[in-house]
mmJSON file of the N, C-alpha and C atoms, coordinates in Angstrom:
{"data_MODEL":{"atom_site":{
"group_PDB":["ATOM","ATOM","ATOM","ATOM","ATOM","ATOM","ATOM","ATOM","ATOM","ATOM","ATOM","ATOM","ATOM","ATOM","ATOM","ATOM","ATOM","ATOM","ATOM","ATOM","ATOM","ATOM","ATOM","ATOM","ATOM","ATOM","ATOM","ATOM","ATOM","ATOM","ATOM","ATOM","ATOM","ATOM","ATOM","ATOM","ATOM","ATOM","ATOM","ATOM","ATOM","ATOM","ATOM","ATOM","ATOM","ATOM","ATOM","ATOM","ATOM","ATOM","ATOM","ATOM","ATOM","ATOM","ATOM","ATOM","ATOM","ATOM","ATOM","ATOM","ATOM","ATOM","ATOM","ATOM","ATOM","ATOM","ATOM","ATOM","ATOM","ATOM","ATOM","ATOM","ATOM","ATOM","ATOM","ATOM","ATOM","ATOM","ATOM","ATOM","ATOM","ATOM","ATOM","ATOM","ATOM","ATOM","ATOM","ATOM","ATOM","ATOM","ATOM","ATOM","ATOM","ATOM","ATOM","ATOM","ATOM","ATOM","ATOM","ATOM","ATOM","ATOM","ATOM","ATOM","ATOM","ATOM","ATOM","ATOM","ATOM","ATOM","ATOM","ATOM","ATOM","ATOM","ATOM","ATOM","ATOM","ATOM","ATOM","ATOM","ATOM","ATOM","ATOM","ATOM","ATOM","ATOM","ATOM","ATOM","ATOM","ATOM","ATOM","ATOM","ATOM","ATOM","ATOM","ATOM","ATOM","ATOM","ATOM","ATOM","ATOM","ATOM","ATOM","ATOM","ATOM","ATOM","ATOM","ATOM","ATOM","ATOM","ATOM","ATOM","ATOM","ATOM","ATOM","ATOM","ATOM","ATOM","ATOM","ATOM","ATOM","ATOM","ATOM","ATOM","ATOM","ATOM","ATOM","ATOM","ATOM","ATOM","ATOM","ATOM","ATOM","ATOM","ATOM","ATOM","ATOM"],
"id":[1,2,3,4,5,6,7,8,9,10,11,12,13,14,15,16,17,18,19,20,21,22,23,24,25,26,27,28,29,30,31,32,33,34,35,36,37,38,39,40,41,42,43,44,45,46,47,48,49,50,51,52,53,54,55,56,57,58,59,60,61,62,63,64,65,66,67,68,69,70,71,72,73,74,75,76,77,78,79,80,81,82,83,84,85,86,87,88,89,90,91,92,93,94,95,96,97,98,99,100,101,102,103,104,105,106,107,108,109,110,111,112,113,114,115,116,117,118,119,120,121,122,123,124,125,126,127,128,129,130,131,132,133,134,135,136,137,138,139,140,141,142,143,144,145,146,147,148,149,150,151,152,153,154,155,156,157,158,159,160,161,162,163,164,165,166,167,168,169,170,171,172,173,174,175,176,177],
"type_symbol":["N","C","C","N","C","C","N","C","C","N","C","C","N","C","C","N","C","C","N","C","C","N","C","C","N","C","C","N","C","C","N","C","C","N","C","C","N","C","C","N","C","C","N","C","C","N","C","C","N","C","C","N","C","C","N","C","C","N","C","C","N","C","C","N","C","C","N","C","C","N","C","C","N","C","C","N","C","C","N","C","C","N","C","C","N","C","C","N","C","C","N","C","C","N","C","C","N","C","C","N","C","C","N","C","C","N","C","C","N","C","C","N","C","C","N","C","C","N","C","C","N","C","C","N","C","C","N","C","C","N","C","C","N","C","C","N","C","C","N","C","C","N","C","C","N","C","C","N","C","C","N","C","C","N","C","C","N","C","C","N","C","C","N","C","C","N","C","C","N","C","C","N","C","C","N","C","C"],
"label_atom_id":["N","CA","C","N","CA","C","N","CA","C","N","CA","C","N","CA","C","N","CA","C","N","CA","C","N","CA","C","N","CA","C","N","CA","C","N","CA","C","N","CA","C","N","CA","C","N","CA","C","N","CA","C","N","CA","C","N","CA","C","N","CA","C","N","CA","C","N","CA","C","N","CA","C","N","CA","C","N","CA","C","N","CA","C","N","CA","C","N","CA","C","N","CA","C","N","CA","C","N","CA","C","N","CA","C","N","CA","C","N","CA","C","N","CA","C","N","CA","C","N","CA","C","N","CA","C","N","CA","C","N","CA","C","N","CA","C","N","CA","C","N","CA","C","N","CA","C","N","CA","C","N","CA","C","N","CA","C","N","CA","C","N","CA","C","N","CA","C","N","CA","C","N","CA","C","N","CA","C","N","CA","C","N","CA","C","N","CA","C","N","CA","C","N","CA","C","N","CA","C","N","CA","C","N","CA","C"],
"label_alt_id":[null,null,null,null,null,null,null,null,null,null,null,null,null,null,null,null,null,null,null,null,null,null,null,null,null,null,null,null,null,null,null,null,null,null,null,null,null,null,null,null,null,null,null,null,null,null,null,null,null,null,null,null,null,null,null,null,null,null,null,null,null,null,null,null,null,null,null,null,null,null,null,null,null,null,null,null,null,null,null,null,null,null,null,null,null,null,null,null,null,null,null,null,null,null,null,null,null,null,null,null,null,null,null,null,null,null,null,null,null,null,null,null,null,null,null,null,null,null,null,null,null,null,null,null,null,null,null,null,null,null,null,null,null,null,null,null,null,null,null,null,null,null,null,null,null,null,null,null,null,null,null,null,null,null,null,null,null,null,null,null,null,null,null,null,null,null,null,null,null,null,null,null,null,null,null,null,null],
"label_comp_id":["UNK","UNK","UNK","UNK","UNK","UNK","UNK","UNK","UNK","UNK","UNK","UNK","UNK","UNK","UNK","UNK","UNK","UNK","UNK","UNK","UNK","UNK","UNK","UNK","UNK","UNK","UNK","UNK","UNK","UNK","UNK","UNK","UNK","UNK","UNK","UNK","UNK","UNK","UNK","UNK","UNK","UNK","UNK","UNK","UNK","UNK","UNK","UNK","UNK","UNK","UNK","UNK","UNK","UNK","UNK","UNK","UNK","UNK","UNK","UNK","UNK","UNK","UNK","UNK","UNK","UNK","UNK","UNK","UNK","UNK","UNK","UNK","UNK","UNK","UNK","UNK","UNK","UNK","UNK","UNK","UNK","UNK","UNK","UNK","UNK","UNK","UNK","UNK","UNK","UNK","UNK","UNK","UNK","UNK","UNK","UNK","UNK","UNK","UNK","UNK","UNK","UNK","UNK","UNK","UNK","UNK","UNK","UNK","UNK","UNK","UNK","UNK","UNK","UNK","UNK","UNK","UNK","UNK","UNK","UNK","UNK","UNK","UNK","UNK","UNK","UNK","UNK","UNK","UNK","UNK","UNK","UNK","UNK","UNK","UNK","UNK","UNK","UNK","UNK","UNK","UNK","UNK","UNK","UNK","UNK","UNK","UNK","UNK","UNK","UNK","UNK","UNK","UNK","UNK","UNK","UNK","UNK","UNK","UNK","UNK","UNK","UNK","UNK","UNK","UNK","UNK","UNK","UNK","UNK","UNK","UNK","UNK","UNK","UNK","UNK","UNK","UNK"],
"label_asym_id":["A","A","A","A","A","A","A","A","A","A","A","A","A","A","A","A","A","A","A","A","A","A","A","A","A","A","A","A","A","A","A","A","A","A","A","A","A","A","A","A","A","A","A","A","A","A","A","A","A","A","A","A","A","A","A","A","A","A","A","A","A","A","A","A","A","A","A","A","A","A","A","A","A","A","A","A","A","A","A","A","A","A","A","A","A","A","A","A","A","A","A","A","A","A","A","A","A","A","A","A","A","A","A","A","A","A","A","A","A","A","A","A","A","A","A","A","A","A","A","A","A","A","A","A","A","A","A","A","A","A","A","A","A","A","A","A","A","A","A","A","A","A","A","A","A","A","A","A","A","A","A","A","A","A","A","A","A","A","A","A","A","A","A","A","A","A","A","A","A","A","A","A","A","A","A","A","A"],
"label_entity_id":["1","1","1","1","1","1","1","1","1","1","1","1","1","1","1","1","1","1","1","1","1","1","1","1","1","1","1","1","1","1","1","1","1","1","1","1","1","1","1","1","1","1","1","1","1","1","1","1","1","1","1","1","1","1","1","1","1","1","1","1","1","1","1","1","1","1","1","1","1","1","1","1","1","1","1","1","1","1","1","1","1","1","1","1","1","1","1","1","1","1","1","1","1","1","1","1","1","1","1","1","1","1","1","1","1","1","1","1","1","1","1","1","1","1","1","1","1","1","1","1","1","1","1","1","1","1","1","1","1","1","1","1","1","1","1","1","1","1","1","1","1","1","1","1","1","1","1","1","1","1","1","1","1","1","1","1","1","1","1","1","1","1","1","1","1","1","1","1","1","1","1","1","1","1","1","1","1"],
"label_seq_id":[1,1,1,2,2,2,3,3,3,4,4,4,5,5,5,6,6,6,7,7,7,8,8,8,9,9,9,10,10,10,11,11,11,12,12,12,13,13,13,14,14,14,15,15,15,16,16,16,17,17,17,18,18,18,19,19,19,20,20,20,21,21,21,22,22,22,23,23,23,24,24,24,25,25,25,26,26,26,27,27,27,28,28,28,29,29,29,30,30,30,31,31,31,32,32,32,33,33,33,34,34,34,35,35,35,36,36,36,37,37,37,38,38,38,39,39,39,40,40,40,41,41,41,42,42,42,43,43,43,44,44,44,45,45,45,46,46,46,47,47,47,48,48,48,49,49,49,50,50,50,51,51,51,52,52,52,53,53,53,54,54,54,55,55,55,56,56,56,57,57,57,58,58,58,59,59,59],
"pdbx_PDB_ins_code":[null,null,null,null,null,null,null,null,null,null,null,null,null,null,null,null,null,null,null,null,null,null,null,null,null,null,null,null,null,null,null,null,null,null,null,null,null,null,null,null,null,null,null,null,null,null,null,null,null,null,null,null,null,null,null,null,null,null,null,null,null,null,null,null,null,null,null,null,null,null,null,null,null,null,null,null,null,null,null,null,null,null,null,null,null,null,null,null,null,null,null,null,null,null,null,null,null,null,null,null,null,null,null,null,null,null,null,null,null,null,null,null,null,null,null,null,null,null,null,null,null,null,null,null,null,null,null,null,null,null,null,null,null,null,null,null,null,null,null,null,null,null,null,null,null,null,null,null,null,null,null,null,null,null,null,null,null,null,null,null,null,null,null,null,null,null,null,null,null,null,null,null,null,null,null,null,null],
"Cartn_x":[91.43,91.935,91.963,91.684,91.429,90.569,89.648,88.413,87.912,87.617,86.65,87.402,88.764,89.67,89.923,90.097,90.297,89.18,88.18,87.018,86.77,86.8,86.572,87.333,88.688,89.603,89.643,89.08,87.928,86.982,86.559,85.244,85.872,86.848,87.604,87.76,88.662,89.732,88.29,87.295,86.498,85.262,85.936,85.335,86.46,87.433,88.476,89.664,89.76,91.122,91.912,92.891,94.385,94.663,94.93,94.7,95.896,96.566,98.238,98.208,99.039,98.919,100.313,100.466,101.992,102.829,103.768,104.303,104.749,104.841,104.763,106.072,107.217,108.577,109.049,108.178,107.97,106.846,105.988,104.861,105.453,104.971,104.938,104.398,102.666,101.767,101.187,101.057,100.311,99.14,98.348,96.989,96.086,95.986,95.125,95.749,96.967,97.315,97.29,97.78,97.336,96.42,95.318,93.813,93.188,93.636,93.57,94.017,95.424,96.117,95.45,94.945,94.479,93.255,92.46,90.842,90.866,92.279,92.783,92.02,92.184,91.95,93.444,93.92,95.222,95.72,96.212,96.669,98.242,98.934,100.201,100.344,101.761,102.365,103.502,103.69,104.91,105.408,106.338,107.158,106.408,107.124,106.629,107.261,108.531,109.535,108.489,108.088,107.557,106.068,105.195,104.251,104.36,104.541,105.605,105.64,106.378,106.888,105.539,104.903,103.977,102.946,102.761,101.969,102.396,103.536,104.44,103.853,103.673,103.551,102.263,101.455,100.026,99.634,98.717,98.219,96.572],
"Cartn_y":[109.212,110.021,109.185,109.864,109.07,108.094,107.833,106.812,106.768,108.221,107.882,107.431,108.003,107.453,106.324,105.781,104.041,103.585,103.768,103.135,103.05,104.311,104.796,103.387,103.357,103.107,101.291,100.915,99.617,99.201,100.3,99.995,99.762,100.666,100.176,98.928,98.672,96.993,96.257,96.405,95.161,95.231,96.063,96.473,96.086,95.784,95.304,95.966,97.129,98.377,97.54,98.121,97.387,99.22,98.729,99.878,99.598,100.991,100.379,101.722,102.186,102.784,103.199,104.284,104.47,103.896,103.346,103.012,103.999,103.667,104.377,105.103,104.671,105.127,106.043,106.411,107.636,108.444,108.537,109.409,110.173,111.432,112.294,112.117,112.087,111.445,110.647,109.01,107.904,107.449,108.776,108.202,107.831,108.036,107.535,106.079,106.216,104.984,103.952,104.119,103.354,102.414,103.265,102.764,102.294,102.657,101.51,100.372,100.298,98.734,97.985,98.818,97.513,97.705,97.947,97.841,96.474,96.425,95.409,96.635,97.989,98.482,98.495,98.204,98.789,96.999,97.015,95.799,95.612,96.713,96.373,97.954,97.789,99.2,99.701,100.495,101.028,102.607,102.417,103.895,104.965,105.943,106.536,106.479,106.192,105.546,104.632,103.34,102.491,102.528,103.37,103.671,104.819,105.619,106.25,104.868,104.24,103.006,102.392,102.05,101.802,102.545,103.482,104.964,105.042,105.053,105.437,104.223,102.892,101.6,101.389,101.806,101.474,101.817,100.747,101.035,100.906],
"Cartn_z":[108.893,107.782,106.511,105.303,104.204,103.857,104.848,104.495,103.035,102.799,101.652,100.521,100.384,99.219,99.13,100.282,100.169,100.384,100.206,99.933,98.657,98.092,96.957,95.993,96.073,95.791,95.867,96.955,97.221,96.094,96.179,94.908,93.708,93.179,91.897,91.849,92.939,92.85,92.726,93.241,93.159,91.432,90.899,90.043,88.639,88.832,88.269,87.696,88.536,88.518,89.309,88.579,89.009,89.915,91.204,92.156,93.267,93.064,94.302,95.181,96.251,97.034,97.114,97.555,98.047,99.003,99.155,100.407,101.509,102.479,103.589,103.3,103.432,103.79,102.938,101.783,100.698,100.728,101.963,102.43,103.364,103.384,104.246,105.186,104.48,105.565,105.159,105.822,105.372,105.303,106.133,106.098,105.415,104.36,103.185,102.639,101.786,101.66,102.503,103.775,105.022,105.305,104.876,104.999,103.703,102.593,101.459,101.751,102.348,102.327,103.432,104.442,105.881,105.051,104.251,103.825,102.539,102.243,100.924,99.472,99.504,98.409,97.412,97.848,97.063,96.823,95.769,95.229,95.495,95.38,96.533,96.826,97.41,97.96,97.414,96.643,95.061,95.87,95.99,95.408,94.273,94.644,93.608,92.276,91.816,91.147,90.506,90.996,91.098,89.902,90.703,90.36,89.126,88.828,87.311,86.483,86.507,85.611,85.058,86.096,85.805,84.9,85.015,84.417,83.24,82.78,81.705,80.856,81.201,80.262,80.396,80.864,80.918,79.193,78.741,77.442,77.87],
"occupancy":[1.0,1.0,1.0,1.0,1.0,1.0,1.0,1.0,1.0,1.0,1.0,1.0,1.0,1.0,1.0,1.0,1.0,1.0,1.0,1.0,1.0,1.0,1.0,1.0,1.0,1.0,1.0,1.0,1.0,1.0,1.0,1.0,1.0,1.0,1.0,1.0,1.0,1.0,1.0,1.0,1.0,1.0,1.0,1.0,1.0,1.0,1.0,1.0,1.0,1.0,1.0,1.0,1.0,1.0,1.0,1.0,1.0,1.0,1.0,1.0,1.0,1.0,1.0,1.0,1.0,1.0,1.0,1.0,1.0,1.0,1.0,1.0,1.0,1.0,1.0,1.0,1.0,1.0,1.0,1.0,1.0,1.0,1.0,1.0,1.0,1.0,1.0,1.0,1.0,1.0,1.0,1.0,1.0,1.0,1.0,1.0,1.0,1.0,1.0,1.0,1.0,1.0,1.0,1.0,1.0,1.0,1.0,1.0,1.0,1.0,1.0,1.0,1.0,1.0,1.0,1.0,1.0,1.0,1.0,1.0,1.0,1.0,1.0,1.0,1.0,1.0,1.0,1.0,1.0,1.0,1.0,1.0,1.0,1.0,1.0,1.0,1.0,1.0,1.0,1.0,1.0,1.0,1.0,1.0,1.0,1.0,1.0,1.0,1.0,1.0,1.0,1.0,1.0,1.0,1.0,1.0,1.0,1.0,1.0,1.0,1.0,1.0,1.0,1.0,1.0,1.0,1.0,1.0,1.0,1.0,1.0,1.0,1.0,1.0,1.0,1.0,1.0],
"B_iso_or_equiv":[0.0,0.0,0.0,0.0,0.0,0.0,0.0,0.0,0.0,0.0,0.0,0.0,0.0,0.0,0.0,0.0,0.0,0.0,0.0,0.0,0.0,0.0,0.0,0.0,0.0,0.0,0.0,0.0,0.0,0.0,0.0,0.0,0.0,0.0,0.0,0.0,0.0,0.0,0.0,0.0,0.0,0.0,0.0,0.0,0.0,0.0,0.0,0.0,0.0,0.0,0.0,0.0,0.0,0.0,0.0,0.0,0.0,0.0,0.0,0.0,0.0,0.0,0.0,0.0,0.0,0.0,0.0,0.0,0.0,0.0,0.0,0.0,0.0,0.0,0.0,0.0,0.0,0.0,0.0,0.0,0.0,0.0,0.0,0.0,0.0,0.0,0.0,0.0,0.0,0.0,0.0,0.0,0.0,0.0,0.0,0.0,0.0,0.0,0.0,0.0,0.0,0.0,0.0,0.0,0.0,0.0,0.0,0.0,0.0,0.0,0.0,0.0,0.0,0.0,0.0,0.0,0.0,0.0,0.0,0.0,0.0,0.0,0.0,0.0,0.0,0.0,0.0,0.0,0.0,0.0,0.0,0.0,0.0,0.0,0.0,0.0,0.0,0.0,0.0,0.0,0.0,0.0,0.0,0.0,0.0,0.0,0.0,0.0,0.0,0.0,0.0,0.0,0.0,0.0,0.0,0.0,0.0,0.0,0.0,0.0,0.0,0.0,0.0,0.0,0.0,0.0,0.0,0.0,0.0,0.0,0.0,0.0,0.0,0.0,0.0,0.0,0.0],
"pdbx_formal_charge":[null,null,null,null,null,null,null,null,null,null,null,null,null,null,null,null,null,null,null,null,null,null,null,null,null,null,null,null,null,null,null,null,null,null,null,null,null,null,null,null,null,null,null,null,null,null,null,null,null,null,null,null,null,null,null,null,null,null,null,null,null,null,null,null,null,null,null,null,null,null,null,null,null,null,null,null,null,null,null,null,null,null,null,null,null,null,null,null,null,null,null,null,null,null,null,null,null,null,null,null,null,null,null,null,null,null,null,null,null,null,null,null,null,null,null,null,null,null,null,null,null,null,null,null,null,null,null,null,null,null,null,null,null,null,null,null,null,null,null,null,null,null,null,null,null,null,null,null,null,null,null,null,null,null,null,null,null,null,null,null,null,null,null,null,null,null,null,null,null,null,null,null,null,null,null,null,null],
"auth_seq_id":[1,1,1,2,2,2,3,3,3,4,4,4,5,5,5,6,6,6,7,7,7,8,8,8,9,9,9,10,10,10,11,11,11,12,12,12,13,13,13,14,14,14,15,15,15,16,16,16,17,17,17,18,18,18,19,19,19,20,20,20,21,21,21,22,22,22,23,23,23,24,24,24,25,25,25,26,26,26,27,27,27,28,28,28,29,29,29,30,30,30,31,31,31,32,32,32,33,33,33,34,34,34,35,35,35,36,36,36,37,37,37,38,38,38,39,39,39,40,40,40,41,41,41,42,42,42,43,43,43,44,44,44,45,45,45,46,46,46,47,47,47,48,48,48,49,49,49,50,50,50,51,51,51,52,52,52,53,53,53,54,54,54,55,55,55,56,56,56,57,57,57,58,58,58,59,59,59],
"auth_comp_id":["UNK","UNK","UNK","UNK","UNK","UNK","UNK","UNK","UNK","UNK","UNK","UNK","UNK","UNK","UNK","UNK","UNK","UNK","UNK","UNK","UNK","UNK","UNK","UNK","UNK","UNK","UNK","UNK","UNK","UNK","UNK","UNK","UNK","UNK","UNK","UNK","UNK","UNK","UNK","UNK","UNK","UNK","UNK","UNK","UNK","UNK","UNK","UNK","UNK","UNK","UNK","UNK","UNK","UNK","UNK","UNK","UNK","UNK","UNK","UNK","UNK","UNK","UNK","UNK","UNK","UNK","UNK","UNK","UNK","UNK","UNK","UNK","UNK","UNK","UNK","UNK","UNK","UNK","UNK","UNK","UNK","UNK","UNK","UNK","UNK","UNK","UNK","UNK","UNK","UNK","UNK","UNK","UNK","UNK","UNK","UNK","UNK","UNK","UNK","UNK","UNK","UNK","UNK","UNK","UNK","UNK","UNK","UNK","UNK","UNK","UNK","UNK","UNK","UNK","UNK","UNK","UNK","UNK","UNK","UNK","UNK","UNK","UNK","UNK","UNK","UNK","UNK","UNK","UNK","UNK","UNK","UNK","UNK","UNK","UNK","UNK","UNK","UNK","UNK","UNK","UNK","UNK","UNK","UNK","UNK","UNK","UNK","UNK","UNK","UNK","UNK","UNK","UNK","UNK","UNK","UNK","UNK","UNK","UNK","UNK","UNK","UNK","UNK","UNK","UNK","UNK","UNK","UNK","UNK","UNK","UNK","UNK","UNK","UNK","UNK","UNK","UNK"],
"auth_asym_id":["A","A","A","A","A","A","A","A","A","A","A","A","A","A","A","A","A","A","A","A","A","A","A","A","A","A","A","A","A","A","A","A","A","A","A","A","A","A","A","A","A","A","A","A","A","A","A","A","A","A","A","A","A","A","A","A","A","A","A","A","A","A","A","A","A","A","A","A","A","A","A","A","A","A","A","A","A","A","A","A","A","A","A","A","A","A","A","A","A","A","A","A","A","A","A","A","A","A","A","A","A","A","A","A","A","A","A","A","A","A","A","A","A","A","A","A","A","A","A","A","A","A","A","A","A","A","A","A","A","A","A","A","A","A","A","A","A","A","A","A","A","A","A","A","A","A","A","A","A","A","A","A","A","A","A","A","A","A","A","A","A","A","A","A","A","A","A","A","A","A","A","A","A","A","A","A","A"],
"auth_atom_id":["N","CA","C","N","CA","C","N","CA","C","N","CA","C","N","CA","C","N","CA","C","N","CA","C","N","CA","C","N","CA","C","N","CA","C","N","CA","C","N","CA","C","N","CA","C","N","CA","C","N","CA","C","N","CA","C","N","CA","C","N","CA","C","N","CA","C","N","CA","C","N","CA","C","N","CA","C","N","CA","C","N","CA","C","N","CA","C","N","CA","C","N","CA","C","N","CA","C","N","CA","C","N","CA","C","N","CA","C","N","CA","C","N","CA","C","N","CA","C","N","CA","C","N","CA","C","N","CA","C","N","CA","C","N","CA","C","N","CA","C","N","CA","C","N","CA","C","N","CA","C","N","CA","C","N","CA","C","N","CA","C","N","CA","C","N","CA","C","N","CA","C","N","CA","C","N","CA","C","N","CA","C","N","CA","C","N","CA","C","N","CA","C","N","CA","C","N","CA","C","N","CA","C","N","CA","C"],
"pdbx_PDB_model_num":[1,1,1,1,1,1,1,1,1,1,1,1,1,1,1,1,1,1,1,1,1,1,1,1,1,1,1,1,1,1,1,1,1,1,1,1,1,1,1,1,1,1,1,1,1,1,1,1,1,1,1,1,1,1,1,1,1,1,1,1,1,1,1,1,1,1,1,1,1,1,1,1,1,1,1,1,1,1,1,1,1,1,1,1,1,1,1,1,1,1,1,1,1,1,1,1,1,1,1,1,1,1,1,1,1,1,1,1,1,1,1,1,1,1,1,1,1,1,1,1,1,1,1,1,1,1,1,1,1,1,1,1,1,1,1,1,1,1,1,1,1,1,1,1,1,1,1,1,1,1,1,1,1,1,1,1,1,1,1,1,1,1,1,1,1,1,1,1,1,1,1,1,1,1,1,1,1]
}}}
């Protein structure tokens, strides 16, 4: 489940996107994020709190 997104999502980070994933314990269902983080697509694992903050200050 979710392959192609965390692949996808792979290709960014190595492309030089700053690329994070949800953490588990704020998923419903983890499968996509999951498989970004064991593939190393996702640069860490944020809340959604987390990831907002981030969004909000991005220039």
């Amino acid at each position: 489940m979710g392959d192609d997104g965390a692949s996808g999502l792979l290709e960014m980070k190595e492309s030089g996107a700053a690329t994070y994933a949800q953490e588990e314990k704020s998923c419903i269902v983890y499968g996509m994020p999951k498989k970004a983080v064991e593939i190393g697509g996702a640069k860490s694992s944020l809340s959604l709190k987390e990831m907002a903050k981030i969004i909000n200050t991005a220039r």
